[in-house]
C-alpha positions in Angstrom: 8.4 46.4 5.7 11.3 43.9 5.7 12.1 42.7 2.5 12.5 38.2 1.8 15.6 37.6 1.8 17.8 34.2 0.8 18.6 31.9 3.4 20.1 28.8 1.9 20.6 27.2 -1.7 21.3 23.3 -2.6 22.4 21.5 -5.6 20.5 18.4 -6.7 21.7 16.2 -9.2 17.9 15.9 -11.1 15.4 18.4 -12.0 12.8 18.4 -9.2 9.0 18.0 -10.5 7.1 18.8 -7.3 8.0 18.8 -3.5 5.8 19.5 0.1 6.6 20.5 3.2 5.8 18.2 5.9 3.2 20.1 8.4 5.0 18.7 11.6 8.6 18.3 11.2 11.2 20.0 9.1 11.1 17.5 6.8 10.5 18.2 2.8 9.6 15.7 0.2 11.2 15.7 -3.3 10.3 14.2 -6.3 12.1 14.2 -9.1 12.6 13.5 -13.3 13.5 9.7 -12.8 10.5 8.8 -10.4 12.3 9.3 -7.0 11.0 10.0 -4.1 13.6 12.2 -1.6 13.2 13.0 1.8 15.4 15.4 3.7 16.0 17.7 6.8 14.6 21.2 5.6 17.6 22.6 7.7 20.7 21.2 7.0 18.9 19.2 3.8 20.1 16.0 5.2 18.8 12.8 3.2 16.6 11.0 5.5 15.5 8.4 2.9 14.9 8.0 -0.6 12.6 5.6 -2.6 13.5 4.4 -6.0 10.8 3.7 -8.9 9.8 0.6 -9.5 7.6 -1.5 -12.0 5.5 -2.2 -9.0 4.1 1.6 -8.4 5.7 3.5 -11.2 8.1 5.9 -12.4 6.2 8.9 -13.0 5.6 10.9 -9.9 2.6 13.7 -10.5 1.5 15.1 -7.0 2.2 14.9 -3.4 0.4 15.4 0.1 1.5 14.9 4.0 -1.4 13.5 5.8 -1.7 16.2 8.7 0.0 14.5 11.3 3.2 13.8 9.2 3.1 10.1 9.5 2.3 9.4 6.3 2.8 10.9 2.8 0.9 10.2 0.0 1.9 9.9 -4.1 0.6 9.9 -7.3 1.9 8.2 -10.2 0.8 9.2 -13.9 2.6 6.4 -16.0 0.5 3.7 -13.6 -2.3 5.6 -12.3 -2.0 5.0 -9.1 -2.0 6.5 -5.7 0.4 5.3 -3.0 0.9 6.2 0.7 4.5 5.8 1.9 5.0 5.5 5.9 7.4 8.0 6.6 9.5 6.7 9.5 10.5 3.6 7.1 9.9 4.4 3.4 7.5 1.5 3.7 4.5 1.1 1.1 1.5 0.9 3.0 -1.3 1.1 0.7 -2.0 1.5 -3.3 -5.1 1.9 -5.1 -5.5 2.4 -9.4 -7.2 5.7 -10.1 -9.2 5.6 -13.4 -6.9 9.3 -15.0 -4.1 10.5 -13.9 -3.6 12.5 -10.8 -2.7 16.2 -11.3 -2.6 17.6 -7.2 -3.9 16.7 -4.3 -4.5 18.0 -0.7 -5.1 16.1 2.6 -7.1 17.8 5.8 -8.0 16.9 8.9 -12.0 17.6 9.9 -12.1 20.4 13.1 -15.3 20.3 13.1 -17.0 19.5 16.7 -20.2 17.8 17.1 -21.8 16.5 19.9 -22.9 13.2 17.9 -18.9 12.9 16.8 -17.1 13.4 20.1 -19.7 10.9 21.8 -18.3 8.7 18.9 -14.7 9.6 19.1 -14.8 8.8 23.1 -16.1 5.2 22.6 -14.1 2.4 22.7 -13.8 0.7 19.7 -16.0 -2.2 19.9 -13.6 -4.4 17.1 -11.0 -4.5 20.3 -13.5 -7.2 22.0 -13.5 -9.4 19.4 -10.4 -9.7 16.9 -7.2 -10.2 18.6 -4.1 -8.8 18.0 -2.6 -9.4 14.5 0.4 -11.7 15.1 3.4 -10.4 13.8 4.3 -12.3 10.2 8.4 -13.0 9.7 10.7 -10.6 7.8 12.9 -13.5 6.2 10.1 -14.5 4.0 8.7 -11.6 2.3 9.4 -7.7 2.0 6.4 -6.4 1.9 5.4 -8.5 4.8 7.9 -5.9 7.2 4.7 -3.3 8.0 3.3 -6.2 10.1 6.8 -7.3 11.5 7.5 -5.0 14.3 6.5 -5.4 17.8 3.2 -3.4 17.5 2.3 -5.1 14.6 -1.4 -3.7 13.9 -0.4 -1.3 11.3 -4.3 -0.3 11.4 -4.0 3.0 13.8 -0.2 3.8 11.3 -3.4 3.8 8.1 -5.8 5.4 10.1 -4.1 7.9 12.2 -6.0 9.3 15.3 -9.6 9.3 15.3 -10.6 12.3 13.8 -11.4 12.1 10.0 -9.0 13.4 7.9 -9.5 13.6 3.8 -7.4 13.3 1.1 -8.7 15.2 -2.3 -7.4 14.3 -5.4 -8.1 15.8 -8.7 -7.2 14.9 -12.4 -7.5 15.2 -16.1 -11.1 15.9 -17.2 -12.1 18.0 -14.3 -12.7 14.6 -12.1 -12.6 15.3 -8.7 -12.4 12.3 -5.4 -12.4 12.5 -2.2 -10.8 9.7 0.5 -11.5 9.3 3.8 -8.3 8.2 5.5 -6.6 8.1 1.9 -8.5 5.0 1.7 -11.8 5.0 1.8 -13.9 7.1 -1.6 -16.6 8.7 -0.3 -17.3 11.5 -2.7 -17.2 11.6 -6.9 -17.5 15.2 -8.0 -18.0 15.1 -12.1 -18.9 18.0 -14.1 -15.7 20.8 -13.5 -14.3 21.6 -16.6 -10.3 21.0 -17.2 -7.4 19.7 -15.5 -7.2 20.1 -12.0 -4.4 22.4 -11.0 -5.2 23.2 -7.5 -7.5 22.3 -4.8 -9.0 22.9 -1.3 -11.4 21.1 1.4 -12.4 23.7 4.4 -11.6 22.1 7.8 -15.1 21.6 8.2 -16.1 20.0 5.2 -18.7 22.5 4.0 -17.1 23.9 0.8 -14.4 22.8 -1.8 -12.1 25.1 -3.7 -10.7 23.9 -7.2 -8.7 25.2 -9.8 -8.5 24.2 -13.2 -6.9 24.9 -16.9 -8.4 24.6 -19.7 -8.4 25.6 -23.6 -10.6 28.3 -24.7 -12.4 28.4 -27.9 -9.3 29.9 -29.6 -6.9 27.4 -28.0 -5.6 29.7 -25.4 -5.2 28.4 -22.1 -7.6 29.8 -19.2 -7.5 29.6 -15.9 -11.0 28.5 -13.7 -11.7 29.0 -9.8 -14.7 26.7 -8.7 -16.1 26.6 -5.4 -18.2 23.8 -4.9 -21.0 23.4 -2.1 -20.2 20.0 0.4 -22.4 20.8 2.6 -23.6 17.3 2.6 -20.4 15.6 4.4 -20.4 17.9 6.8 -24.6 16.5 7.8 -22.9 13.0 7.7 -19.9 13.6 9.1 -20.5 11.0 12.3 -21.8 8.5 10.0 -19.1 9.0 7.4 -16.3 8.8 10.3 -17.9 5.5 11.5 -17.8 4.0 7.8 -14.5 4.9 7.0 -12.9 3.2 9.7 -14.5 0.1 9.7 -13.5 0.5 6.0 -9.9 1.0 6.9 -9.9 -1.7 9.3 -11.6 -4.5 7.2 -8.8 -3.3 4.1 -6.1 -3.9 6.3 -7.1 -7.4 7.4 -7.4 -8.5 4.3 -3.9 -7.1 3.1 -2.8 -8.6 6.1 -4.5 -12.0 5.0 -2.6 -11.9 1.7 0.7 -11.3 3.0 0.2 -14.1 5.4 -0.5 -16.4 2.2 2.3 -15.2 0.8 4.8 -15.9 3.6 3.4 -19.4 4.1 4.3 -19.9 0.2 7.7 -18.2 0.3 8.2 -20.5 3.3 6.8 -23.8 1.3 9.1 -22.9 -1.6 11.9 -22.8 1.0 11.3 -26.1 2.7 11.3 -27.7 -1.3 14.8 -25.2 -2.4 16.2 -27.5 0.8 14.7 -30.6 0.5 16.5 -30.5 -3.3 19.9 -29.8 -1.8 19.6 -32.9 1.1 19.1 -34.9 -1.7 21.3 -33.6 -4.2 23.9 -34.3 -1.4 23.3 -37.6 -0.9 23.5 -38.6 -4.2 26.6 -37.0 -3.9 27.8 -38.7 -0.9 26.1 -42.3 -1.8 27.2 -42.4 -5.6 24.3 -43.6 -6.6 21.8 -42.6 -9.3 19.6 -39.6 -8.7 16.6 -41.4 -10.5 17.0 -44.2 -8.1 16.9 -41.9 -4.6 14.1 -39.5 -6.0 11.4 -40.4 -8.2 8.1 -37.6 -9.3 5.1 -38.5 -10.6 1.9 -36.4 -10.7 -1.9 -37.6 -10.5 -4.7 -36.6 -9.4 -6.4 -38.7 -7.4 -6.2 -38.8 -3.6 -6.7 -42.6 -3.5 -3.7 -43.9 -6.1 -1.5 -40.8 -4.1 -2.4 -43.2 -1.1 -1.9 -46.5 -2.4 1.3 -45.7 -4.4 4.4 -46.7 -3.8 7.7 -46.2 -6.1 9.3 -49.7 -6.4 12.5 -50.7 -4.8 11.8 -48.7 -1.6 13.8 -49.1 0.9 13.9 -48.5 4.3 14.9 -45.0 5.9 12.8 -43.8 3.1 10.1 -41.3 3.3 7.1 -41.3 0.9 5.6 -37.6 1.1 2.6 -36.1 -1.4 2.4 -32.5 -1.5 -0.5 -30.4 -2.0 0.6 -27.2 -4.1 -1.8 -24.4 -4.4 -2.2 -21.2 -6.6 -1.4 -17.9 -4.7 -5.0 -16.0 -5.3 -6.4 -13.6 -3.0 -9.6 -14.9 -2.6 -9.5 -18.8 -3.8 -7.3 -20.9 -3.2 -7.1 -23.8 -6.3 -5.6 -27.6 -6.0 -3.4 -28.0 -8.7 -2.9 -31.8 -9.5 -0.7 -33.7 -6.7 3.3 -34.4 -6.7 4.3 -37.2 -5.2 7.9 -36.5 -4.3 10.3 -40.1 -2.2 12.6 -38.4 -0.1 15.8 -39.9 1.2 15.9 -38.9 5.3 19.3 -38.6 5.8 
């Protein structure tokens, strides 16, 4: 029997916490002590990308999974509590949700299971084709995070959802808690009740059993280790209708995060067009000499009538009288602050 032997050895510069192989290239995620997320070539340990912490997500990187078709790779942070899937092609965030404890591991499958029910739905066309059109792409210039609906195929629904069969990630925590997430994104199953923190765990391919490992402290403080198998024989029953839910799931999600970066690109724009309209008329003050109190003059109210009816005195012609509507940036109100009337010199 041949005995392992020692193909290769690299030096990194900070203590690695956990790392995973991706399950279709040779590709091998690293995270490490200062909340960095590294990807390299497993070969020739090239650096394909790396992701620094941020306030945003966090800085405290627990677990990590590939989704089975390498595209994606998902992340937990423990100093947040939060989970975030990371496109792999860009180091793009796609998509973060809060977890109530922190994440210990997690594992992501894809479903093999065949049914005639589920092929019959996995070989209809998706009926939300016929009646939403295609997401128009949004700018890069205004916003950062607006990039994952920039590119030329700019419904970044099928890049969330993969292909059409289900795939689930499992994530387990402190206090034996236990949830499961179709497409990464949408909960379909709360186990409670397992003793410990999750250490390890496992969802069959056809969704009829669940494998966990935990740690916990014994009567006389010693630390024991658990195997659990549980019984989910139930997703497997509903596996058609739980495929169907979680996509329309998926699909709504990213609508609506795609509603809320267009928001924001129309107020990074807005706060453009004033930064600009400050510097024409900074300039001709400049230019003219005159006083900057006599070319521009702000006043706020609230009524739409005296915003109609006023006029700043001494207005002279080639002068533009503008009123501006500004409005809060909320995700699902929008709230009219009071008005600013702003004279503006066109030059």
């Amino acid at each position: 029997m041949p005995a392992f032997r020692q193909v290769g050895e690299k030096q990194l510069p900070n203590p690695v916490l956990c790392m995973a192989w991706s399950p279709k290239r040779d590709l091998i995620a690293l995270a490490n002590t200062t909340g960095e997320l590294l990807l390299h070539r497993l070969a020739s340990f090239q650096r394909v990308w790396s992701l620094p912490p941020s306030e945003y997500t966090g800085k405290e990187i627990t677990a990590l999974a590939w989704r089975p078709d390498g595209k994606i790779l998902a992340f937990s942070l423990g100093d947040t509590k939060q989970v975030v899937l990371c496109g792999v092609e860009k180091a793009e965030i796609l998509h973060v949700f809060p977890m109530q404890s922190s994440v210990t591991c997690m594992h992501w499958m894809e479903v093999t299971e065949e049914s005639s029910a589920l092929s019959s739905f996995y070989n209809s066309e998706d009926e939300s084709k016929l009646f939403l059109p295609k997401l128009p792409t949004l700018p890069k210039s205004y916003s950062t995070t607006s990039k994952i609906f920039s590119e030329e195929k700019s419904d970044e629904i099928l890049n969330l959802m993969g292909e059409v069969r289900l795939n689930v990630l499992v994530l387990g925590g402190d206090s034996g808690f236990v949830e499961l997430y179709a497409y990464g994104m949408y909960k379909i199953a709360t186990l409670s009740g397992v003793s410990g923190t999750c250490r390890s765990l496992s969802l069959s391919s056809d969704l009829k059993s669940l494998s966990v490992i935990t740690e916990f402290r014994s009567a006389d403080n010693n630390s024991q280790i658990c195997y659990i198998q549980l019984d989910t024989r139930l997703l497997s029953d509903c596996l058609p209708e739980v495929t169907r839910m979680a996509r329309k799931f998926t699909h709504i999600s990213t609508l609506l995060q795609y509603l809320h970066l267009s928001l924001t690109c129309m107020c990074e724009a807005w706060e453009d067009i004033l930064m600009q309209m400050d510097l024409r008329l900074t300039k001709f003050v400049q230019v003219s000499g005159c006083d900057r109190n006599q070319a521009v003059r702000v006043e706020t109210t609230s009524s739409i009538d005296t915003v109609n009816n006023w006029r700043p005195p001494g207005l002279c012609s080639g002068s533009l009288c503008i009123s501006v509507a500004r409005y809060t940036d909320r995700y699902t109100s929008l709230e009219t602050v009071p008005y600013h009337i702003l004279l503006v010199t066109i030059l």
